[in-house]
C-alpha positions as CSV (number, residue, x, y, z in Angstrom):
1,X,-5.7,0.7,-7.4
2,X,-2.2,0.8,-8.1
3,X,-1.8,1.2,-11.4
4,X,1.6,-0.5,-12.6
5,X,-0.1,-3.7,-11.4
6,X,-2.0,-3.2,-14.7
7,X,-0.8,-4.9,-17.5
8,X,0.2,-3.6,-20.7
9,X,-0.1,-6.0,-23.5
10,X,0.8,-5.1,-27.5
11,X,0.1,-8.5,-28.4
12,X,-1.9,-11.3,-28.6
13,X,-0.8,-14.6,-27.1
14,X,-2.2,-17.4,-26.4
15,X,-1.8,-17.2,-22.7
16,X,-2.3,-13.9,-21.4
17,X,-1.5,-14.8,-17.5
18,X,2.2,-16.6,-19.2
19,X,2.5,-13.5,-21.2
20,X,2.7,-11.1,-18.0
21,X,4.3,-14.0,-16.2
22,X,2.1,-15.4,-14.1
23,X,3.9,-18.8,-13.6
24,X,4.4,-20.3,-10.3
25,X,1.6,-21.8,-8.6
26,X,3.7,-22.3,-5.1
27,X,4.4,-18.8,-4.4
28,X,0.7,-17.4,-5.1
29,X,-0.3,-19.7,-3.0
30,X,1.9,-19.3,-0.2
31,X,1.1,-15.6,-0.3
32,X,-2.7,-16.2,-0.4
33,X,-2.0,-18.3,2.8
34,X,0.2,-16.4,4.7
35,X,-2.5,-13.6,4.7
36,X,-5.4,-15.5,5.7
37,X,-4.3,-16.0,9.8
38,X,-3.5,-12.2,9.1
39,X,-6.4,-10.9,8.2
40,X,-8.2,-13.0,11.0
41,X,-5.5,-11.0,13.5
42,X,-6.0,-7.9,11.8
43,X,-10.3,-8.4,12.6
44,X,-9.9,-9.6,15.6
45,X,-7.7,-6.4,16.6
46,X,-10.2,-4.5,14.9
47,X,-13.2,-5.3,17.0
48,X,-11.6,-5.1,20.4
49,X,-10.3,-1.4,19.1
50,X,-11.8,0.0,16.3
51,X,-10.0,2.3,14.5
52,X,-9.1,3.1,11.0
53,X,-5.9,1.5,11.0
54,X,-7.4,-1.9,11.5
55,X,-10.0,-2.1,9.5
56,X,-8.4,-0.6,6.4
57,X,-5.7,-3.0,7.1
58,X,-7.8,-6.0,7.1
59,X,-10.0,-4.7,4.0
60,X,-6.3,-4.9,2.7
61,X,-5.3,-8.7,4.0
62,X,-9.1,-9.7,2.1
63,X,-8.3,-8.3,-1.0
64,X,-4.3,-9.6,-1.2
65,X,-5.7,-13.1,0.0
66,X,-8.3,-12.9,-3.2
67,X,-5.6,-11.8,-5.7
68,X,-3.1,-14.0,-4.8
69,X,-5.9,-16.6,-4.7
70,X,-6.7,-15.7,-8.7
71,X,-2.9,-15.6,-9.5
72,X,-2.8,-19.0,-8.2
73,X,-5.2,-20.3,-10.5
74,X,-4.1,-18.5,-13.7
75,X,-0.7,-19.9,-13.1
76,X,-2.5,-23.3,-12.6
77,X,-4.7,-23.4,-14.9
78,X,-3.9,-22.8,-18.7
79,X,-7.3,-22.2,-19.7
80,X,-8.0,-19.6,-16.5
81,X,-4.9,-17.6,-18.3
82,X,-6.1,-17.5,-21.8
83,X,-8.8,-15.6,-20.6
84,X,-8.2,-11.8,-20.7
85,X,-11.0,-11.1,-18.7
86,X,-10.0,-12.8,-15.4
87,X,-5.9,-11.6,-16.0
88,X,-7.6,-8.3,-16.2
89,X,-9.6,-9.0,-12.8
90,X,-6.9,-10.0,-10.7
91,X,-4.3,-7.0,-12.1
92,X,-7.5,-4.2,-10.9
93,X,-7.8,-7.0,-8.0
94,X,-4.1,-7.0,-6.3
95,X,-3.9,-2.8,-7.0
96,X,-7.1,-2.3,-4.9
97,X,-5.4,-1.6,-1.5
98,X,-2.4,0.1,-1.7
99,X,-4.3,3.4,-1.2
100,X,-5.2,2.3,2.3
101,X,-1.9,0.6,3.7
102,X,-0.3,3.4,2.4
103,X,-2.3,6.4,4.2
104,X,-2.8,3.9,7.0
105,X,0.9,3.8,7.5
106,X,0.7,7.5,7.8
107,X,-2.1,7.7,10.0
108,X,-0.4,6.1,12.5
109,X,2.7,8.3,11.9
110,X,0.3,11.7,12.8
111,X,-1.4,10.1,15.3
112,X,1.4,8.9,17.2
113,X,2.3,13.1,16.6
114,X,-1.2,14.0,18.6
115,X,-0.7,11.5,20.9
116,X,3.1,13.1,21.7
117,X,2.4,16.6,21.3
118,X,4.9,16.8,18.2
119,X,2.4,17.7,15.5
120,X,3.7,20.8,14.2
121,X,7.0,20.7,15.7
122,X,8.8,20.9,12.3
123,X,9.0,23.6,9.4
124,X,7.9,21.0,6.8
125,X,4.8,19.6,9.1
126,X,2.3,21.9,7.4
127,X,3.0,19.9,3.7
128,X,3.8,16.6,4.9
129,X,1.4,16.5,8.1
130,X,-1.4,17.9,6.1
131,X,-3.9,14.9,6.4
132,X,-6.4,16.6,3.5
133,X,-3.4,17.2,1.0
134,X,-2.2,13.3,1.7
135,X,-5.6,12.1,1.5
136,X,-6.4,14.0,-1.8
137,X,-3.2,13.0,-3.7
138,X,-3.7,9.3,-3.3
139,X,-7.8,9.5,-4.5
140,X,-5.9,11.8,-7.6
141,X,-3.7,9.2,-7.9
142,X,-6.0,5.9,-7.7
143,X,-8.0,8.0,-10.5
144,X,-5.0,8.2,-12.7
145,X,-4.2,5.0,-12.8
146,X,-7.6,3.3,-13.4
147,X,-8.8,5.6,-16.3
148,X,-4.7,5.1,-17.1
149,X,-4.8,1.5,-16.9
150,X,-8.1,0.5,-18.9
151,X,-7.4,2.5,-21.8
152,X,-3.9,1.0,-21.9
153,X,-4.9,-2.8,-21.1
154,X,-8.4,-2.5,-23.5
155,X,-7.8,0.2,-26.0
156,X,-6.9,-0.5,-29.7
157,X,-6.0,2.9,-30.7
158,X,-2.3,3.8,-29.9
159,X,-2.6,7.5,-28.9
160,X,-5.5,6.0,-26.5
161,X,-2.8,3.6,-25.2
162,X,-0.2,5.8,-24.9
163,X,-2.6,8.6,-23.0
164,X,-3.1,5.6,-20.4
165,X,0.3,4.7,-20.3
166,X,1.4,8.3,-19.5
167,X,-1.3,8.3,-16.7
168,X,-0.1,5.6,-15.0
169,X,3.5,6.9,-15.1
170,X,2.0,9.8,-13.6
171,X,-0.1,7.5,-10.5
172,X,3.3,6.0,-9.9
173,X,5.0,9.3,-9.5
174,X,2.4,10.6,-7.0
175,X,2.3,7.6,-4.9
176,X,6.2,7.4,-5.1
177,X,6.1,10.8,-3.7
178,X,3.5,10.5,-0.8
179,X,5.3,7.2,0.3
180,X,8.8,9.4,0.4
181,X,7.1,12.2,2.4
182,X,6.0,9.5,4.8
183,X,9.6,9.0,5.3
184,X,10.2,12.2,5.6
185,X,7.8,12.9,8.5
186,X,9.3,10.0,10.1
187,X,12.4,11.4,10.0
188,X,11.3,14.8,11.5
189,X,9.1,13.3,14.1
190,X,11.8,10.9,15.7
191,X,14.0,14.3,15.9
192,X,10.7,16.0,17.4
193,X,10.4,13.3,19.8
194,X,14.1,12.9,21.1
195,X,13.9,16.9,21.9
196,X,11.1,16.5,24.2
197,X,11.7,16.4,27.8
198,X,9.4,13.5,29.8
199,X,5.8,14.4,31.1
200,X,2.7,12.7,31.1
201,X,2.3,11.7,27.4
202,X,4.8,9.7,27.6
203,X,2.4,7.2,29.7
204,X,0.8,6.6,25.9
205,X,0.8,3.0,25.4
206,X,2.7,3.6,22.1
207,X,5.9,1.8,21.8
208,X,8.9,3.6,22.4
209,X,10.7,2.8,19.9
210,X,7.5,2.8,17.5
211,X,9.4,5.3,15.1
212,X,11.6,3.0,14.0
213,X,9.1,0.5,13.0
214,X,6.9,3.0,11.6
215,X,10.1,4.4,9.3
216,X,10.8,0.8,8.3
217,X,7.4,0.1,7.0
218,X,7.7,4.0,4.8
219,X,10.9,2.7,3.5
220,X,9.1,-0.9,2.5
221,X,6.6,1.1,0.7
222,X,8.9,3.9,-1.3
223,X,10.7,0.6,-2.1
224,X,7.9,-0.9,-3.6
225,X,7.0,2.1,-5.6
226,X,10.9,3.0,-6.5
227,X,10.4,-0.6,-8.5
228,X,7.5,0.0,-10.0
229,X,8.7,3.6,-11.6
230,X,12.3,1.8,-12.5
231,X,10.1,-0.3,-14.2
232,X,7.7,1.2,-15.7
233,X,6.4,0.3,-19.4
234,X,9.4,-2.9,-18.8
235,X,8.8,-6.1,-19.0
236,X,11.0,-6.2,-15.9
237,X,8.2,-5.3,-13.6
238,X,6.2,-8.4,-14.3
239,X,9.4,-10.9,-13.5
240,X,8.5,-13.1,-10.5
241,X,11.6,-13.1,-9.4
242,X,11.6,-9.2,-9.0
243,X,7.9,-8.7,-8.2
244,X,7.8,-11.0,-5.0
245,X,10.1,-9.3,-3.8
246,X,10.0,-5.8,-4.9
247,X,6.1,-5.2,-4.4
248,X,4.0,-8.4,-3.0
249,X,7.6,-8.8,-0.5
250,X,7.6,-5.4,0.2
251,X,4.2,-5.2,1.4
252,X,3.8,-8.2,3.4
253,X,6.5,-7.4,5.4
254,X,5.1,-4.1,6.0
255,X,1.6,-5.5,7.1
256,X,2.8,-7.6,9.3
257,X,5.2,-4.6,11.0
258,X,1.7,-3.2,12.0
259,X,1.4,-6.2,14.5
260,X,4.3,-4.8,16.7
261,X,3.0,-3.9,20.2
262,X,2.3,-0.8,20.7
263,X,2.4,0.6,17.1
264,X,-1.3,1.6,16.2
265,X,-2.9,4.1,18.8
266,X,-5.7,2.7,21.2
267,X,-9.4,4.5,19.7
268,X,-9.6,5.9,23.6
269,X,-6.3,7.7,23.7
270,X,-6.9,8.9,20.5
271,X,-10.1,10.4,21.2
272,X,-8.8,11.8,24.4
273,X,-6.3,13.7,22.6
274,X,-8.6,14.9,19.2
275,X,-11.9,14.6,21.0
276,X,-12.8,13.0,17.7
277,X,-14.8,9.5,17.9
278,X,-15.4,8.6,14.5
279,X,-12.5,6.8,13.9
């Protein structure tokens, strides 16, 4: 879960899902169905070549097509929004996922690294290609922000609140950090890739150009989180017109980047180059 998707509310109002505004119907809708033909891509994809990649990324599609399907309603119905209970599902709803696009983005970015012989090419490869170390900041981070987020969305006492606010800050600030050393990676393998001379690798059914693509969906990402640590604790980060797109924009744009031909590693050339075959 990502945890500024949590909402921090001081006050009782009448309408929960208005006071973390929730208002148009149109656009929550139009996200929940812009994701549905994707997720039935991304499955599809997924059988014919199973790797991590897909199915993470359609396990992300399902749960963006049930949040925006609950936003829809709370900003339809004024009695879905005066209920805490469901604002409170769909917030934990929508963050579930970001963990997985994000580390899926960077999967592909190592893979494509094996698959080119570049892994390691680069003094900073050992921090930012070190799958473990990635791996174990995000689950650190998804921890931070759900003990940080229920005890600043249900708790009544203020140091409590507070404690969970600071934990959240601190969620953002790791994810924020692992999306920039995604860029960062990027950056080093397109360098790594330009130096090396043509041999039989290159016959990889990766796209040439797949880089590029691949440093455009990290810079989506460290976008997404840049906005949510600007504003953090701000009312600001619950305006529709900055959270489409800031964060929901952001990420859609990103999932559907994965589509480009060529981008995600066929399961047989990658278990030709790791002899691994549990992906």
């Amino acid at each position: 879960m990502n945890s500024p998707d949590f909402p921090v509310i001081d006050v009782q109002p009448e309408n929960y899902a208005k006071a973390i505004q929730i208002n148009s119907f149109p656009l929550a809708l139009i996200f929940t169905l812009v994701y549905v033909p994707l997720l039935g891509i991304f499955l599809f994809k997924a059988v014919r070549n199973s790797t991590y990649v897909l199915w993470i990324t359609a396990f992300f599609c399902q749960v963006r097509i049930v949040s925006f399907a609950m936003r829809a309603l709370l900003a339809k119905s004024e009695s879905a929004g005066e209920n805490f209970n469901l604002v409170l599902a769909q917030q934990i709803v929508y963050g579930v996922g970001f963990f997985g696009i994000l580390y899926s983005a960077y999967t592909m970015v190592l893979d494509r690294g094996l698959i080119k012989g570049t892994t390691g090419s680069f003094p900073l490869s050992r921090i930012t290609g070190n799958r473990l170390l990635i791996r174990l900041a995000l689950i650190a981070a998804v921890s931070l922000s759900v003990t940080g987020a229920v005890q600043a969305g249900t708790s009544t006492v203020q140091n409590t609140i507070n404690l969970g606010k600071h934990l959240k800050t601190i969620a953002i600030v790791i994810f924020l950090v692992v999306a920039a050393l995604l860029v960062v990676h990027t950056i080093f393998s397109m360098s790594a890739e330009a130096r090396r001379s043509s041999d039989a690798k290159e016959l990889s059914s990766l796209a040439p150009h797949g880089l590029h693509v691949l440093l455009l969906i990290g810079l989506l990402l460290l976008t997404r989180e840049i906005f949510y640590l600007a504003t953090n604790n701000k009312t600001e980060q619950y305006k529709e017109l900055l959270f489409y797109p800031f964060a929901a924009g952001t990420e859609l744009i990103a999932v559907i980047l994965f589509l480009v031909p060529g981008l995600i590693p066929l399961k047989r050339e990658l278990a030709e180059t790791t002899r691994v075959t549990s992906y």
